[in-house]
PDB file with SEQRES, HELIX, SHEET and CRYST1 records, atoms N, CA, C and O in Angstrom:
SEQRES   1 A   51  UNK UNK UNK UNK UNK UNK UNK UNK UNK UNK UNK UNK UNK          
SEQRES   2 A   51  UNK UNK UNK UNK UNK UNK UNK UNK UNK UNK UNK UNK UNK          
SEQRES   3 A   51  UNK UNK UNK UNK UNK UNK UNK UNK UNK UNK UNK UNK UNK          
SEQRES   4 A   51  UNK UNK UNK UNK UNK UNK UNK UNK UNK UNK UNK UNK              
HELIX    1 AA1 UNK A   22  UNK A   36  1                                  15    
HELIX    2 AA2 UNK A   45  UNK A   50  1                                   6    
CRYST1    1.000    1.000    1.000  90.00  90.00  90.00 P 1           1          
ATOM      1  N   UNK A   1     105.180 129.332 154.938  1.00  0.00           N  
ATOM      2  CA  UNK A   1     104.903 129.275 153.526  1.00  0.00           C  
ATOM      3  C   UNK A   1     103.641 130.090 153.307  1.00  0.00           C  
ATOM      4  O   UNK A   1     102.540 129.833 153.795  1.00  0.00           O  
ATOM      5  N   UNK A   2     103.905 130.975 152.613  1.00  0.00           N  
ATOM      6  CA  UNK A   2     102.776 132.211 151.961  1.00  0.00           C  
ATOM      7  C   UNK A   2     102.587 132.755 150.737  1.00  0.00           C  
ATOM      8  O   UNK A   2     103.504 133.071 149.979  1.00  0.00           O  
ATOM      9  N   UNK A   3     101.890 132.828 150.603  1.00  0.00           N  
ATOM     10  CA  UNK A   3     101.293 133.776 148.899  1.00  0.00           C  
ATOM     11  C   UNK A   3      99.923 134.681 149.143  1.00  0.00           C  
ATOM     12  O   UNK A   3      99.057 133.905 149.546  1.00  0.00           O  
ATOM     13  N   UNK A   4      99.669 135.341 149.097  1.00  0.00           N  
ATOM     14  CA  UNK A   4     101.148 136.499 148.419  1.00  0.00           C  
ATOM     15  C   UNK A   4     102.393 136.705 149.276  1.00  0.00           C  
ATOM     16  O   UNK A   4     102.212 136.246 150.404  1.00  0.00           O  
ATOM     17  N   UNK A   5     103.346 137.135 149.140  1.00  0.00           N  
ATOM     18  CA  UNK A   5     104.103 137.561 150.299  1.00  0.00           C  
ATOM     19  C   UNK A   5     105.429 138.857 149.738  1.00  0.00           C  
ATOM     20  O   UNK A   5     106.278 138.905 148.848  1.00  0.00           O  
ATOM     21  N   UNK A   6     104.973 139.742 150.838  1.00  0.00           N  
ATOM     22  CA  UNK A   6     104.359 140.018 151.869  1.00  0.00           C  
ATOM     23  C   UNK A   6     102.634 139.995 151.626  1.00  0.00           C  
ATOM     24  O   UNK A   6     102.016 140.166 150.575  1.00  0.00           O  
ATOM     25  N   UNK A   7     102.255 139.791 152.638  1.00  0.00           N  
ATOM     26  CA  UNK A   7     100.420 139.575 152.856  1.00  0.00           C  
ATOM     27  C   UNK A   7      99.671 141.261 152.251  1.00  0.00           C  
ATOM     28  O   UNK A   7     100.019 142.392 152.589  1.00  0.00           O  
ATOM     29  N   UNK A   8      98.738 140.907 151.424  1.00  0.00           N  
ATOM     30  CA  UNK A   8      98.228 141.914 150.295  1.00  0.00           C  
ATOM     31  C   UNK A   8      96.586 142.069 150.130  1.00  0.00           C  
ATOM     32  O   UNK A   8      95.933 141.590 149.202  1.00  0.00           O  
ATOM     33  N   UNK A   9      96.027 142.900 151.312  1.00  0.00           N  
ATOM     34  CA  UNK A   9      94.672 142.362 151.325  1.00  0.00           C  
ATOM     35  C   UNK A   9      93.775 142.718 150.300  1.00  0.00           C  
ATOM     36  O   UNK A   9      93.962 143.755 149.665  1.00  0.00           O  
ATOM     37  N   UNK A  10      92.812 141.968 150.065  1.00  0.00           N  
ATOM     38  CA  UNK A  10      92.321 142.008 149.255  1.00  0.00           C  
ATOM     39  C   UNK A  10      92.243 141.012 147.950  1.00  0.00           C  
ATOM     40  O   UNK A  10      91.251 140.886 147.231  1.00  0.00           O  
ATOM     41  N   UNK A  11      93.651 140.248 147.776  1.00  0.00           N  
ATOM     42  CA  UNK A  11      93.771 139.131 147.431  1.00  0.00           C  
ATOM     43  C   UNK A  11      93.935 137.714 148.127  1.00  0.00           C  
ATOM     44  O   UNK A  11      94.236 137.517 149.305  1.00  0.00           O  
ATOM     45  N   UNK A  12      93.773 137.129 147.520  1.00  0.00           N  
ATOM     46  CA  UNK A  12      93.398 135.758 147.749  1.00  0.00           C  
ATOM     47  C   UNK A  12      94.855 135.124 148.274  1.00  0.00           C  
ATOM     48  O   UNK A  12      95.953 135.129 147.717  1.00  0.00           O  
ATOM     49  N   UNK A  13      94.429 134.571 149.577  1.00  0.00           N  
ATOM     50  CA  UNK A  13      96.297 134.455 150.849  1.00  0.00           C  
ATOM     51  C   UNK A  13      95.764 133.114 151.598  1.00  0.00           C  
ATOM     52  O   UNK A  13      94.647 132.997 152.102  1.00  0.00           O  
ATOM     53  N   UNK A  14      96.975 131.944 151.564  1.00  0.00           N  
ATOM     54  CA  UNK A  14      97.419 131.325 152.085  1.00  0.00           C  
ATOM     55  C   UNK A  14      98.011 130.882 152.900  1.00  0.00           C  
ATOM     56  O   UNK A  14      98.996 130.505 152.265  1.00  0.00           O  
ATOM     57  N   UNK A  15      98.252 130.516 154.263  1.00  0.00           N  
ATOM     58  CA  UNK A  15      99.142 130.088 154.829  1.00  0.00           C  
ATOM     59  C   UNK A  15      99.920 129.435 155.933  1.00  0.00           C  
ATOM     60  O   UNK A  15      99.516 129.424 157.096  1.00  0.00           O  
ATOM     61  N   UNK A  16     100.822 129.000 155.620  1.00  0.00           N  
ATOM     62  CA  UNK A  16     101.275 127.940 156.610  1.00  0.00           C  
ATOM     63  C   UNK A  16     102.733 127.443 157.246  1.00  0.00           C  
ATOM     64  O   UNK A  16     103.806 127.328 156.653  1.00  0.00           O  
ATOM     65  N   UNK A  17     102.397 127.162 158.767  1.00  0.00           N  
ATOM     66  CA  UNK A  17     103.628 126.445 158.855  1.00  0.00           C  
ATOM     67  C   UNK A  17     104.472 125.178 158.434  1.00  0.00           C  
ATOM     68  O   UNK A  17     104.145 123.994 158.520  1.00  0.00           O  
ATOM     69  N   UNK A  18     105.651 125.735 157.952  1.00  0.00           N  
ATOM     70  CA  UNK A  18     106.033 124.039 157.585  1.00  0.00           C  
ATOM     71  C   UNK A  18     107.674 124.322 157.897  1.00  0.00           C  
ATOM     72  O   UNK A  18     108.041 125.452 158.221  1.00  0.00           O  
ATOM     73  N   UNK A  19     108.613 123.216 157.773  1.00  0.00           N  
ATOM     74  CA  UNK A  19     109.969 123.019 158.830  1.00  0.00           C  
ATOM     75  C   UNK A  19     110.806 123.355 157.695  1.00  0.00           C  
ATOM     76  O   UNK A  19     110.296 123.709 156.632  1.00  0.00           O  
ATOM     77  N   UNK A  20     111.991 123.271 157.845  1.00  0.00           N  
ATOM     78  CA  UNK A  20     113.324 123.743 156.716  1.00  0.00           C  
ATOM     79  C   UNK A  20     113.447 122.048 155.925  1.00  0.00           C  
ATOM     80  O   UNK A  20     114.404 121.839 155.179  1.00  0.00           O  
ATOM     81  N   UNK A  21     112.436 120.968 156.172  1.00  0.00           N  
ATOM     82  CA  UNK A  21     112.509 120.244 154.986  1.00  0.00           C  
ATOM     83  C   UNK A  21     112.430 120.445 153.721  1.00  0.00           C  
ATOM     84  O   UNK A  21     111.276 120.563 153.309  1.00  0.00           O  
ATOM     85  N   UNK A  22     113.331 120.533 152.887  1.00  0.00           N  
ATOM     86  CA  UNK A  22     112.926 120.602 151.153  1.00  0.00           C  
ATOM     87  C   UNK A  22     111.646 119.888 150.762  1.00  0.00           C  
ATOM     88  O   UNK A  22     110.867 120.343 149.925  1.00  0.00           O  
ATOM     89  N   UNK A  23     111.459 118.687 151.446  1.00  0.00           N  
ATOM     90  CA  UNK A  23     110.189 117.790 150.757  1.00  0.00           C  
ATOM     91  C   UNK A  23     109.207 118.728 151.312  1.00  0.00           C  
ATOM     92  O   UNK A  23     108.670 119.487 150.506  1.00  0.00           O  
ATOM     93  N   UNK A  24     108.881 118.807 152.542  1.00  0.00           N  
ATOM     94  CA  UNK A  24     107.690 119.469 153.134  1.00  0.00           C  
ATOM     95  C   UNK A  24     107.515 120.996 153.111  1.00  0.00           C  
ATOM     96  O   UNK A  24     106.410 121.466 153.381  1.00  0.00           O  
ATOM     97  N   UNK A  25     108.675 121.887 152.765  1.00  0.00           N  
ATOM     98  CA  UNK A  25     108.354 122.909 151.804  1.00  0.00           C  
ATOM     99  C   UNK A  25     107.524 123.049 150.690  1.00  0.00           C  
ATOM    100  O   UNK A  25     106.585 123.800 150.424  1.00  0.00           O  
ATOM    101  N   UNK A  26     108.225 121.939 149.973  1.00  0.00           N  
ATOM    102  CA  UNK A  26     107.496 121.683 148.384  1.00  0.00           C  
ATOM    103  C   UNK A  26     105.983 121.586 148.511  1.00  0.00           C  
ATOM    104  O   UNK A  26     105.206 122.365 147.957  1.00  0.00           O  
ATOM    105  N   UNK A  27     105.589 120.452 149.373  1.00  0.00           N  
ATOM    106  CA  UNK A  27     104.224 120.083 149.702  1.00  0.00           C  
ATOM    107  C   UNK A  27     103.286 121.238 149.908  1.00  0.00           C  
ATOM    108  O   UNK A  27     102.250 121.569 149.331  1.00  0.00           O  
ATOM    109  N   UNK A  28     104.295 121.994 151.392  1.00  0.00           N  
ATOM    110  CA  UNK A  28     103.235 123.269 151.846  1.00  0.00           C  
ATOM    111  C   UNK A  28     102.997 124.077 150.628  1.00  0.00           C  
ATOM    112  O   UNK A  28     101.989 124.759 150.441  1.00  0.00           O  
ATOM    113  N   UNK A  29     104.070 123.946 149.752  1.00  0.00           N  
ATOM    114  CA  UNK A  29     104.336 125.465 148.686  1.00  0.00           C  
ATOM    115  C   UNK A  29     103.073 124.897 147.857  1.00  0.00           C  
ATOM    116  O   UNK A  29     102.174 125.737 147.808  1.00  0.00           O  
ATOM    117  N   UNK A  30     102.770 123.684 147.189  1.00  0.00           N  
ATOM    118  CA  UNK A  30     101.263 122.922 146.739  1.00  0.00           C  
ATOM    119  C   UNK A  30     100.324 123.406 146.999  1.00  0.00           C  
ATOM    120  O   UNK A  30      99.530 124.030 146.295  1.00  0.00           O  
ATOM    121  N   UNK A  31     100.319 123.128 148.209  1.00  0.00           N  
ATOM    122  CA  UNK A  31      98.957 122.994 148.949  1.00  0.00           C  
ATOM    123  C   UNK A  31      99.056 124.720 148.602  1.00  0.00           C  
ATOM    124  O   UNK A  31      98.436 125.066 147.596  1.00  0.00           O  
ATOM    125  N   UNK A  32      99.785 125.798 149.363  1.00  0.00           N  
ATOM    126  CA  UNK A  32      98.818 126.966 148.932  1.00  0.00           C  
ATOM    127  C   UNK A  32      98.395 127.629 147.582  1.00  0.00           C  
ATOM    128  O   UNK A  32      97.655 128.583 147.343  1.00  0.00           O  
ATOM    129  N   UNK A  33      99.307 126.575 146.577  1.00  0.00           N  
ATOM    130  CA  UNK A  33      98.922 126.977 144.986  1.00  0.00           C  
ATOM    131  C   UNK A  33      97.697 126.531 144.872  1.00  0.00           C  
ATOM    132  O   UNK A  33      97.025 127.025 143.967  1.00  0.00           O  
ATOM    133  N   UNK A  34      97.120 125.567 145.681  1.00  0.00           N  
ATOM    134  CA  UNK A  34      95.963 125.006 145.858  1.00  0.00           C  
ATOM    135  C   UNK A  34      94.612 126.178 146.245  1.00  0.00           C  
ATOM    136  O   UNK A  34      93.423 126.041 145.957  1.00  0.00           O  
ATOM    137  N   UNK A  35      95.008 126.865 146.687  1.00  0.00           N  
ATOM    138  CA  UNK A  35      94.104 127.792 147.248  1.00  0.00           C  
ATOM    139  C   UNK A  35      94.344 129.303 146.304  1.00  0.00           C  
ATOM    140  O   UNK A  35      93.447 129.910 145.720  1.00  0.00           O  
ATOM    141  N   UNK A  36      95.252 129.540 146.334  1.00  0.00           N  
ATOM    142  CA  UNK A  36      95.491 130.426 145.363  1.00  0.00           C  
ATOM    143  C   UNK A  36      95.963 130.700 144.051  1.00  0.00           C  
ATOM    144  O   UNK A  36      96.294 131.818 143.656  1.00  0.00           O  
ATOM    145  N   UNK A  37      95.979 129.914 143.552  1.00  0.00           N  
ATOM    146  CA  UNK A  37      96.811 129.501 142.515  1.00  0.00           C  
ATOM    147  C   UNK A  37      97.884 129.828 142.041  1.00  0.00           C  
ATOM    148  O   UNK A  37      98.180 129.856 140.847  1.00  0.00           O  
ATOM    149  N   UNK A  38      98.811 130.210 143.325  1.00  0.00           N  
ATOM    150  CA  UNK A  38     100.212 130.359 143.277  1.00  0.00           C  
ATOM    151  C   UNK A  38     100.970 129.851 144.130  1.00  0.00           C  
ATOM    152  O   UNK A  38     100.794 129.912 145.347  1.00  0.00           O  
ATOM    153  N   UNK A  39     101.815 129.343 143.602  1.00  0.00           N  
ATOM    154  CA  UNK A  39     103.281 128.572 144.463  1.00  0.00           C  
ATOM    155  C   UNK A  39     103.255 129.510 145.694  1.00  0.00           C  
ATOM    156  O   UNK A  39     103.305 130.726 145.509  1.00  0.00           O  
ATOM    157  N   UNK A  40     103.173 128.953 147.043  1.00  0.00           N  
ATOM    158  CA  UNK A  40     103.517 129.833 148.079  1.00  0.00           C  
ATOM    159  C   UNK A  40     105.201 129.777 148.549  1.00  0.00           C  
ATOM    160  O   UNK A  40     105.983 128.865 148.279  1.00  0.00           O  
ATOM    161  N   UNK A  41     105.449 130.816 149.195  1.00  0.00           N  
ATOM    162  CA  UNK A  41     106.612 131.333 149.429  1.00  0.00           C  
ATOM    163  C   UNK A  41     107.563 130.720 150.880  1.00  0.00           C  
ATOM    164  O   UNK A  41     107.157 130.547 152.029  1.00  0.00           O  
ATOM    165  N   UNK A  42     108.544 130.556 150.467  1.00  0.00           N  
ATOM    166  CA  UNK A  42     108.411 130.124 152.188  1.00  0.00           C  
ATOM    167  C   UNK A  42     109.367 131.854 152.990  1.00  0.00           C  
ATOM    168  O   UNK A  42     110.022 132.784 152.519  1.00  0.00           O  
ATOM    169  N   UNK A  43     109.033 131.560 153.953  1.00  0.00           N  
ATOM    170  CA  UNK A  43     109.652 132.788 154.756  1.00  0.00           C  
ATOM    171  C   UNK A  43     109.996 132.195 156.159  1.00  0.00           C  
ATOM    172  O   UNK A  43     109.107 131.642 156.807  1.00  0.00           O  
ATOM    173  N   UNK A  44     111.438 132.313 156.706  1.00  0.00           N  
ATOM    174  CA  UNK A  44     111.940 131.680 157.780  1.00  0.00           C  
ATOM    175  C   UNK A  44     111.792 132.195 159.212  1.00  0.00           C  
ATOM    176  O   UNK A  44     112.175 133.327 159.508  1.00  0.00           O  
ATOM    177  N   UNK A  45     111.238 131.371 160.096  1.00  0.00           N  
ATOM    178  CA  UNK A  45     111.143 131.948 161.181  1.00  0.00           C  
ATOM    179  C   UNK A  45     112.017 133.083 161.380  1.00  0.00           C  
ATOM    180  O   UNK A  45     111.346 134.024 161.805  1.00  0.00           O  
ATOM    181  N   UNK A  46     113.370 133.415 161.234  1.00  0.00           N  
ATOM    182  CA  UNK A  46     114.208 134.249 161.642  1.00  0.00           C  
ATOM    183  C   UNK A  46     113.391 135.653 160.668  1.00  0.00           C  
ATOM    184  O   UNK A  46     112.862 136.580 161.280  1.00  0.00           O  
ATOM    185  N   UNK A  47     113.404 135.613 159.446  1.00  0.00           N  
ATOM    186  CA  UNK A  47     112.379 136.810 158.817  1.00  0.00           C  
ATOM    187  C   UNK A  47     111.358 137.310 159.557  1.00  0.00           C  
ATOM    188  O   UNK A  47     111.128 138.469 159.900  1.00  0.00           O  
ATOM    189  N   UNK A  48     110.746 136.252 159.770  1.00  0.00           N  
ATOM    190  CA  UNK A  48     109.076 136.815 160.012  1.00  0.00           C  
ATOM    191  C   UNK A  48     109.674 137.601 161.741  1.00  0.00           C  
ATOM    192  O   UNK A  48     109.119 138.605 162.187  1.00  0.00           O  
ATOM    193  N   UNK A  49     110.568 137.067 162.302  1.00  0.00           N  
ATOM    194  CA  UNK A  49     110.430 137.308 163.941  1.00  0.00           C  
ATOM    195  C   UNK A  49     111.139 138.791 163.671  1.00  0.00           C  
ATOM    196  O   UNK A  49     110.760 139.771 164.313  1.00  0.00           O  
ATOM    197  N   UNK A  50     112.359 138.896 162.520  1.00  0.00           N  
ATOM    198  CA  UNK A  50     112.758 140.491 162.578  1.00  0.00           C  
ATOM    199  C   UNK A  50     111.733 141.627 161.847  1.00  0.00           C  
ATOM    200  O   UNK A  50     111.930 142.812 162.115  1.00  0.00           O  
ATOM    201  N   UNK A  51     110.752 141.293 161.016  1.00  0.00           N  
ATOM    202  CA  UNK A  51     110.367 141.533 160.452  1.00  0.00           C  
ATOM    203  C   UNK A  51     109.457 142.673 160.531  1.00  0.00           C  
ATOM    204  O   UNK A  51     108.829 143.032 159.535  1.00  0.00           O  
TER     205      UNK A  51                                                      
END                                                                             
């Protein structure tokens, strides 16, 4: 779970691991609106590893 995403330096970035739970998505996606004040993104292990 990330914001910005893709990662954008210079602005203000979040981020974290969290599992394919819907609840604990939601939470992580919080918490980095918390820091940035945007809903973070989620991106799936399989993305980030081809990526």
């Amino acid at each position: 779970m990330s914001w910005p995403e893709p990662y954008q330096p210079g602005q203000a970035h979040a981020s974290t691991y969290v599992c394919y739970d819907p609840q604990h998505q939601r939470e992580a996606a919080q918490w980095v609106k918390s820091i940035t004040g945007h809903e973070g993104v989620f991106v799936s292990r399989e993305a980030v590893a081809h990526g």
